[in-house]
N, C-alpha and C positions, 0 to 999 in steps of 0.2 A: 137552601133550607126550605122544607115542604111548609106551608101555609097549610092551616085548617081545612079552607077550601079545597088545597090540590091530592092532600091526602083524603078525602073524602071520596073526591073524582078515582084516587087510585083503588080503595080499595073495591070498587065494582066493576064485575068483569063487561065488555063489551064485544059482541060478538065480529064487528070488526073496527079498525081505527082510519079514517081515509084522512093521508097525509099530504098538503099539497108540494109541487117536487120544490123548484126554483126557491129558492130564500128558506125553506122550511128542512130539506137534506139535502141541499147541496147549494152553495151558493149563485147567484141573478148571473147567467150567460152576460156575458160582453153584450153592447148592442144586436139584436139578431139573435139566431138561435141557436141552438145545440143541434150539429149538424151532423155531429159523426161519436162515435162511443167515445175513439180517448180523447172527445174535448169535455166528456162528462166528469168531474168532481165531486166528490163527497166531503160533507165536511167534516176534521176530525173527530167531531163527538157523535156523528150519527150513528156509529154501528152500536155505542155503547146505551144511547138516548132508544133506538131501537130492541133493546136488550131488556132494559127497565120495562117497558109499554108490553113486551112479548109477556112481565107474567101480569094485564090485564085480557090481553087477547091475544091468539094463534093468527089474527089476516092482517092483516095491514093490503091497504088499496091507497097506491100511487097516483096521483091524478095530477094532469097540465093542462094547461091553455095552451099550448102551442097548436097552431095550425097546422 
């Protein structure tokens, strides 16, 4: 259910969204890190959570800490 708040946040558009990866699309790597693509996961609601956000903004910027 949207809040006041979060529908407010939606109806302004943003020229880009930076999302962080681990815990935010796709679930915290086992200890250590993500070393190779298919140990990478998405989690199921990301491409639809992605979808939503796409009609505030066209970029989305992926960002990690990993070293």
């Amino acid at each position: 259910m949207l809040t006041k708040v979060s529908f407010e946040i939606l109806m302004k558009y943003y020229d880009c969204i930076f999302l962080d990866r681990d815990g935010t699309i796709n679930p915290d790597p086992p200890p250590g890190y993500i070393s190779k693509l298919e140990n990478f996961k998405f989690y199921n609601f990301t491409f639809e959570a992605l979808k939503i956000l796409s009609k505030i903004t066209k970029n989305f910027i992926i960002v990690t800490n990993q070293s």
